[in-house]
MIZA-759771 format. One record per atom (N, C-alpha, C, O, CB): residue number from 1; residue in three letters; chain; atom name; x, y, z. Coordinates in nm, 4 decimals. Glycine has a CB too. Example, Ala and Ser with C-alpha at 12.3 -4.5 7.8 and 13.67 -1.06 7.14 Angstrom:
resi, resn, chain, name, east, north, up
1, ALA, A, N, 1.3190, -0.5690, 0.7800
1, ALA, A, CA, 1.2300, -0.4500, 0.7800
1, ALA, A, C, 1.3200, -0.3300, 0.7800
1, ALA, A, O, 1.4236, -0.3319, 0.8465
1, ALA, A, CB, 1.1308, -0.4473, 0.9046
2, SER, A, N, 1.2850, -0.2250, 0.7080
2, SER, A, CA, 1.3670, -0.1060, 0.7140
2, SER, A, C, 1.2900, 0.0030, 0.7870
2, SER, A, O, 1.3409, 0.1138, 0.8039
2, SER, A, CB, 1.4084, -0.0598, 0.5725
This chain:
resi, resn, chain, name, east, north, up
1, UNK, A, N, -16.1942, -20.1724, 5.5110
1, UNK, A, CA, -16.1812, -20.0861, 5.6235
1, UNK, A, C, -16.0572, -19.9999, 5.6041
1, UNK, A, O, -15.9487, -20.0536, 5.5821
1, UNK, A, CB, -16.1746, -20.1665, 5.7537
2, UNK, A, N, -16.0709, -19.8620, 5.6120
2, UNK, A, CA, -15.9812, -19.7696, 5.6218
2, UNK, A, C, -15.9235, -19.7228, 5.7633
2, UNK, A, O, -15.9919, -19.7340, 5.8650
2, UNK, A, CB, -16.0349, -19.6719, 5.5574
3, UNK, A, N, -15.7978, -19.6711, 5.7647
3, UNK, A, CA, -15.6887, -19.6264, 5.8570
3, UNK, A, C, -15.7677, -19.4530, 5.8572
3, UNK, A, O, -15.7953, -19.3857, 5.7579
3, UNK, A, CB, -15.4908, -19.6522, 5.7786
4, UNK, A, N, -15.7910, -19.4127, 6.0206
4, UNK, A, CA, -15.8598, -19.3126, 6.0356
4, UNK, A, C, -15.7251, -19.1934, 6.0057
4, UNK, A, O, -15.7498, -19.0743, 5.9866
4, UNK, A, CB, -15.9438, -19.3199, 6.1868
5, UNK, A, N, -15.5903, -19.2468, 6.0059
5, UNK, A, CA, -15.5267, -19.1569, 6.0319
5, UNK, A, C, -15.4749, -19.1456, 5.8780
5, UNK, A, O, -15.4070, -19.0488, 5.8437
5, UNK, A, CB, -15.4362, -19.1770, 6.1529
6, UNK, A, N, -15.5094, -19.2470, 5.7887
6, UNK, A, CA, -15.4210, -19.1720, 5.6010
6, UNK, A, C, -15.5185, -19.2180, 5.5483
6, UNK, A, O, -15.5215, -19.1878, 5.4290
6, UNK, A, CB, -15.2448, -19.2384, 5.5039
7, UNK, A, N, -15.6099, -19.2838, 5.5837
7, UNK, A, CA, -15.7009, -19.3704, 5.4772
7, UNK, A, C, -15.6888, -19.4486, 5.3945
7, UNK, A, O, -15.7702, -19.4717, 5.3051
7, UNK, A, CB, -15.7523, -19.3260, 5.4139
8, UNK, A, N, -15.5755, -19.5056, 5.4140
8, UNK, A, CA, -15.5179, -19.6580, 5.3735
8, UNK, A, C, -15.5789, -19.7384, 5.3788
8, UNK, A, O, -15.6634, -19.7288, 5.4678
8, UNK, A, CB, -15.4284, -19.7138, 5.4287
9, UNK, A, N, -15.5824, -19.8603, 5.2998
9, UNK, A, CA, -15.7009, -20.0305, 5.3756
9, UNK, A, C, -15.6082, -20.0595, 5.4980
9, UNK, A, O, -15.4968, -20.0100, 5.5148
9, UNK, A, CB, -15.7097, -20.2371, 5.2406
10, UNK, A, N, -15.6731, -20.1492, 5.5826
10, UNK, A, CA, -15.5906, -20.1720, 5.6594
10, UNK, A, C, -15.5679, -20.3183, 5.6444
10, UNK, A, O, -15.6616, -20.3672, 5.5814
10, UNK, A, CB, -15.6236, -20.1232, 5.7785
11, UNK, A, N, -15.4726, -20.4124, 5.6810
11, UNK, A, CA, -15.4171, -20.5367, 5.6763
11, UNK, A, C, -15.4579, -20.6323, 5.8295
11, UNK, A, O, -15.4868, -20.5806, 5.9374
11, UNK, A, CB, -15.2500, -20.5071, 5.6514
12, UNK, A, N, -15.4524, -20.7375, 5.8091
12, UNK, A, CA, -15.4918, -20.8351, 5.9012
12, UNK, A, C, -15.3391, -20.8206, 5.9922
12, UNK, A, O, -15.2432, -20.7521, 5.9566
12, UNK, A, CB, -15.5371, -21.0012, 5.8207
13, UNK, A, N, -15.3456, -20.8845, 6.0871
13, UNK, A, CA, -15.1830, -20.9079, 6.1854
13, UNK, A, C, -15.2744, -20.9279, 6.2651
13, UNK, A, O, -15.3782, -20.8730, 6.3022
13, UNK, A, CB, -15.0418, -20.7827, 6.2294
14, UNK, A, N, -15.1783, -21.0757, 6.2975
14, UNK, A, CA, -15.1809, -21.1409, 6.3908
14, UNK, A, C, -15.0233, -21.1071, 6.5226
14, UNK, A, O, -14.9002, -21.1079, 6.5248
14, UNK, A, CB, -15.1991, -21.2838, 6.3133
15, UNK, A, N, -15.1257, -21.0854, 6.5988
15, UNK, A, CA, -14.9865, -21.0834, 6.6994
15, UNK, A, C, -15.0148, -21.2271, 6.8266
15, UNK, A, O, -15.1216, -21.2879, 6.8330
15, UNK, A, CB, -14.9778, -20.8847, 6.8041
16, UNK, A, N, -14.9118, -21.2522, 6.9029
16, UNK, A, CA, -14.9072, -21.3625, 7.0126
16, UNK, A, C, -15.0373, -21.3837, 7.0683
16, UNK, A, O, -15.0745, -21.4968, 7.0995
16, UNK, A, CB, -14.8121, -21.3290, 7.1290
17, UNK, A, N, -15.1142, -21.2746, 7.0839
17, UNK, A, CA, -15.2630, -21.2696, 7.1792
17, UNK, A, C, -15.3833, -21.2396, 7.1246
17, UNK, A, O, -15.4953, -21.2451, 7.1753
17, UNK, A, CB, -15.2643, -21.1688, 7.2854
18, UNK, A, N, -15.3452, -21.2038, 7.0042
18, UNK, A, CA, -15.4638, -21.1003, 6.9232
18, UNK, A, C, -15.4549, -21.0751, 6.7634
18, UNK, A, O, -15.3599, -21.0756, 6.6850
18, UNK, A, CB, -15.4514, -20.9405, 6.9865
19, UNK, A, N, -15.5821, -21.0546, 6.7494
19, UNK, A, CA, -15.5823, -20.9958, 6.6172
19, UNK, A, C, -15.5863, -20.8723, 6.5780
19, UNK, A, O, -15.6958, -20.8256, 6.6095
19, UNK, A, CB, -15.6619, -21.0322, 6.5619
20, UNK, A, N, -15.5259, -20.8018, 6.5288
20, UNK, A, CA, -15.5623, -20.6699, 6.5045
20, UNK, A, C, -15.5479, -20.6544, 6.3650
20, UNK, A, O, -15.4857, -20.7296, 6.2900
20, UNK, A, CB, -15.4859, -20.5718, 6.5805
21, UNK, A, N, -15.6266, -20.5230, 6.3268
21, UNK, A, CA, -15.6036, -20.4671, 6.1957
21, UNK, A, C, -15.4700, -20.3141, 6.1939
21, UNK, A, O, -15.4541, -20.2192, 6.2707
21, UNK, A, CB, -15.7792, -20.4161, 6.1451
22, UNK, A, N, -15.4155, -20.3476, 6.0969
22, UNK, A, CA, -15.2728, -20.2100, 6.1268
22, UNK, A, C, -15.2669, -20.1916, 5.9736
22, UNK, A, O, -15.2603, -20.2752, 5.8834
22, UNK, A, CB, -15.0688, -20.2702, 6.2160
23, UNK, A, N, -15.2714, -20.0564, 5.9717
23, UNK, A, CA, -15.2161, -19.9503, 5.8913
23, UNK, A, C, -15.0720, -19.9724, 5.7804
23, UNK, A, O, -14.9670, -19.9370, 5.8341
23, UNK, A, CB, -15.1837, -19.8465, 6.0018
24, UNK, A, N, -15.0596, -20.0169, 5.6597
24, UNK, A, CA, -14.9479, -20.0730, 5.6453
24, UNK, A, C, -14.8169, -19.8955, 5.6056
24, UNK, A, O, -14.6967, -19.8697, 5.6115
24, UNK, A, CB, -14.9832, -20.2157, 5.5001
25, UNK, A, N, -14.9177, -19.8399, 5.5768
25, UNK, A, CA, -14.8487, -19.7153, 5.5864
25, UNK, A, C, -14.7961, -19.6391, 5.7202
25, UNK, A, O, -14.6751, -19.6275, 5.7402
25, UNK, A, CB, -14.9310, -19.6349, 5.5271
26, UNK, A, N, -14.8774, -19.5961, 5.7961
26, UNK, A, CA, -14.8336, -19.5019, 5.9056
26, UNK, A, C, -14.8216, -19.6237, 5.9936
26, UNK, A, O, -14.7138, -19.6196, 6.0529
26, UNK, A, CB, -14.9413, -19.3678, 5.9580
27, UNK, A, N, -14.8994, -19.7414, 6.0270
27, UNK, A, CA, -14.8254, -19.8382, 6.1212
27, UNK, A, C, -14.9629, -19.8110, 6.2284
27, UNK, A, O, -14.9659, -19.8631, 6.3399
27, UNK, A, CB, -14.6335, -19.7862, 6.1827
28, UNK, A, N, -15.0441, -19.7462, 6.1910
28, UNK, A, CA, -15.1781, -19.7449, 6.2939
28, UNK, A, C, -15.2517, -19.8292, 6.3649
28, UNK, A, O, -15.3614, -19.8418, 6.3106
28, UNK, A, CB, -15.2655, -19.7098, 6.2476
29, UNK, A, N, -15.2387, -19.9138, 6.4932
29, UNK, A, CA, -15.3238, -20.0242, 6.4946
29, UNK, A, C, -15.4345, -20.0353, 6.5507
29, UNK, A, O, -15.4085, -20.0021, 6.6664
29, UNK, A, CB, -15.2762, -20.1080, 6.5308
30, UNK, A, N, -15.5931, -20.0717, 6.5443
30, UNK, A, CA, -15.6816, -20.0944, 6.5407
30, UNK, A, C, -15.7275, -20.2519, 6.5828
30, UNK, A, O, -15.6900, -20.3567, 6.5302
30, UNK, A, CB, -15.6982, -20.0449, 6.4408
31, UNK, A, N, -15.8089, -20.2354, 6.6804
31, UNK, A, CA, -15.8768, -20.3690, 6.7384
31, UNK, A, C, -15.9842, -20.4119, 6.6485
31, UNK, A, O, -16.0556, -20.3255, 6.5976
31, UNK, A, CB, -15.9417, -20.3498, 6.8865
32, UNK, A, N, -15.9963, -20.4900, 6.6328
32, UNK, A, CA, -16.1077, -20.5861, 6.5534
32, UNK, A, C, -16.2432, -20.5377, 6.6294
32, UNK, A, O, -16.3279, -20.5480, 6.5407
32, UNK, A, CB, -16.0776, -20.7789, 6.5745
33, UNK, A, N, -16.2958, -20.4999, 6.7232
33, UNK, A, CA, -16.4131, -20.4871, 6.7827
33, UNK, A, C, -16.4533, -20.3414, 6.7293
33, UNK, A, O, -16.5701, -20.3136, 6.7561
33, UNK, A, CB, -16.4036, -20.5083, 6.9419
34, UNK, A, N, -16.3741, -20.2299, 6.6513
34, UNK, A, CA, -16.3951, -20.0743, 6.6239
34, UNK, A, C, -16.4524, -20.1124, 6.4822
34, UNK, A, O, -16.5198, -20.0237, 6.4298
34, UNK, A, CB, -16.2413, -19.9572, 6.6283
35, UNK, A, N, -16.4359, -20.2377, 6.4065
35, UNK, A, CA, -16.5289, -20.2748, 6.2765
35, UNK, A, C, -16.5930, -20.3277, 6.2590
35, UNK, A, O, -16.6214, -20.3553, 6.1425
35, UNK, A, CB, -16.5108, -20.3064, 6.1973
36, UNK, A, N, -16.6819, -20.3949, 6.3998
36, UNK, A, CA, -16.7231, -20.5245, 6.4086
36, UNK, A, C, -16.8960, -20.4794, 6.2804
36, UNK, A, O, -16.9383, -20.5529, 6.1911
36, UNK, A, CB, -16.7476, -20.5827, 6.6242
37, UNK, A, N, -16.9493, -20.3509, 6.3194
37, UNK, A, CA, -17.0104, -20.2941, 6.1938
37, UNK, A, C, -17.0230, -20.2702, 6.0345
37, UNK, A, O, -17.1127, -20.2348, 5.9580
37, UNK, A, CB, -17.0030, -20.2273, 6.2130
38, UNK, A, N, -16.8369, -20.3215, 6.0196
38, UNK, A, CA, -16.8316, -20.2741, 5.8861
38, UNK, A, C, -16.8209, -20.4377, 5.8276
38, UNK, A, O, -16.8211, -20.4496, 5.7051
38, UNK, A, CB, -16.6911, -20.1522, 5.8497
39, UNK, A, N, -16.8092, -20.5971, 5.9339
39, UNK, A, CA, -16.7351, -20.6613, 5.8851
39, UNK, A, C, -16.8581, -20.7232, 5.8310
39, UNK, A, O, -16.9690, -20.7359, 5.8829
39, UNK, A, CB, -16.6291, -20.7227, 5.9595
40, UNK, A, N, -16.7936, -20.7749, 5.6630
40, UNK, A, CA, -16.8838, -20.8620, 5.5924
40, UNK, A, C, -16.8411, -21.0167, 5.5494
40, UNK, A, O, -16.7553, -21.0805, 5.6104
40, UNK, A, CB, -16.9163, -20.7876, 5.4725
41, UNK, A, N, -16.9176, -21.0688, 5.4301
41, UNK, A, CA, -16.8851, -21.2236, 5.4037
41, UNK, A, C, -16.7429, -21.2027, 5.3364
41, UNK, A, O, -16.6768, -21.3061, 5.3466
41, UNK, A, CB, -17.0074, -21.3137, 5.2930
42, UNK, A, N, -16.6899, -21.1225, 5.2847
42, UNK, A, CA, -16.5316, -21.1355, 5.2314
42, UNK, A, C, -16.4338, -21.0902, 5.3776
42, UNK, A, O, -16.3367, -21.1595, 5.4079
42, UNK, A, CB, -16.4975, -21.0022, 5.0729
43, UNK, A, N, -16.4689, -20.9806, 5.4514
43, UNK, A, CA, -16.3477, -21.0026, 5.5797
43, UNK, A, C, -16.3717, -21.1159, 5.6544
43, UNK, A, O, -16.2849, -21.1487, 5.7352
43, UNK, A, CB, -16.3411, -20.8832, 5.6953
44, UNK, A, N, -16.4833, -21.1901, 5.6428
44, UNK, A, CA, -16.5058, -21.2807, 5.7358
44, UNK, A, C, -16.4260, -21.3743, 5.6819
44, UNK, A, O, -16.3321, -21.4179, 5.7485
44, UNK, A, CB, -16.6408, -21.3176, 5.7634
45, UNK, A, N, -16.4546, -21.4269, 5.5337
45, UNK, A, CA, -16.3650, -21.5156, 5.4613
45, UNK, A, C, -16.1989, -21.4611, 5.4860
45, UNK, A, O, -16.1109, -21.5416, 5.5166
45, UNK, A, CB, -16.4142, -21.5127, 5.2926
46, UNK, A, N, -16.1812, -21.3650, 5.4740
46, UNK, A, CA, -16.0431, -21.3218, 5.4836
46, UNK, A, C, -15.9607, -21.3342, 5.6023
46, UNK, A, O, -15.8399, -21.3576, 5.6073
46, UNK, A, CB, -16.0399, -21.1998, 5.4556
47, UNK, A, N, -16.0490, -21.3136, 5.7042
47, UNK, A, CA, -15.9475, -21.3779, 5.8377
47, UNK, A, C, -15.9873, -21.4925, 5.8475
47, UNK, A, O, -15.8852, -21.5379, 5.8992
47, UNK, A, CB, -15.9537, -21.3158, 5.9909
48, UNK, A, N, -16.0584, -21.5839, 5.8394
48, UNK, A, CA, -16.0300, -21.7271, 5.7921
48, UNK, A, C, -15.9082, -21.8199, 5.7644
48, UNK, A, O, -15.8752, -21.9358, 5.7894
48, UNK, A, CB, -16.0771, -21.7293, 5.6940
49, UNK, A, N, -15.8613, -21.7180, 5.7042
49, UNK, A, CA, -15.7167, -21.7153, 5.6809
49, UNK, A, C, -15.5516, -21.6997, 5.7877
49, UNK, A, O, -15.4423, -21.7563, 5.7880
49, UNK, A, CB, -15.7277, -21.6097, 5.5994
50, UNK, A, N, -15.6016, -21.6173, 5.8469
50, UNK, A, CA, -15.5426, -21.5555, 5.9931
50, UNK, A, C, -15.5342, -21.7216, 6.0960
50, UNK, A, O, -15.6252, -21.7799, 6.1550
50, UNK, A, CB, -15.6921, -21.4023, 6.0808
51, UNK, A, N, -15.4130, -21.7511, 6.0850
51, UNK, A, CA, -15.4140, -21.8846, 6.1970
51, UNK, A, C, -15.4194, -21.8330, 6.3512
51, UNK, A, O, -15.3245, -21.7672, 6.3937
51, UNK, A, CB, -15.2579, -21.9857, 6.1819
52, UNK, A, N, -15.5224, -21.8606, 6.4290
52, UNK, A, CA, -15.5234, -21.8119, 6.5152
52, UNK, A, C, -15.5262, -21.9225, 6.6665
52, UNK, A, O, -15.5842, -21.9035, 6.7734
52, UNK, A, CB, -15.6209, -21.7238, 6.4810
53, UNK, A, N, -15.4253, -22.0584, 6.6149
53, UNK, A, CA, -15.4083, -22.1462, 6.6919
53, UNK, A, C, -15.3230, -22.1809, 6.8197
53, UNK, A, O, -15.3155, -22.2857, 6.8839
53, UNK, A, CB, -15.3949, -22.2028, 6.6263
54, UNK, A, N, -15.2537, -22.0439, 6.8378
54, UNK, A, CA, -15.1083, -22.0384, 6.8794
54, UNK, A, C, -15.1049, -22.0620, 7.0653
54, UNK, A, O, -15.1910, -22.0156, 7.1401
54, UNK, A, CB, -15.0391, -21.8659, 6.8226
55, UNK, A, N, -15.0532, -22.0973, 7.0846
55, UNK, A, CA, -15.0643, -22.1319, 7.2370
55, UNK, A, C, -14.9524, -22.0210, 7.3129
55, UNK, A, O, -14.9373, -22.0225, 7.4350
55, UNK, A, CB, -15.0174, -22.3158, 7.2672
């Protein structure tokens, strides 16, 4: 998945409440629900990764 604003990949981040995808260049951030179209068996494996246990 690309950054609409440089066309960068974009990176996983996790923040306190959420997941989002952000731009590691311009800093662009993007909700997980604007790719839910593009996502396949490797992003799926890839936030797998993303601990998303946090209270």
């Amino acid at each position: 998945m690309e950054c609409k604003q440089c066309g960068l990949d974009l990176t996983a981040y996790r923040g306190c409440q959420e997941v989002t995808l952000r731009c590691p260049q311009c800093g662009e951030t993007y909700d997980l629900k604007e790719f839910v179209s593009d996502m396949d068996e490797d992003f799926e494996e890839e936030m797998g990764f993303v601990p998303m246990d946090r209270i």
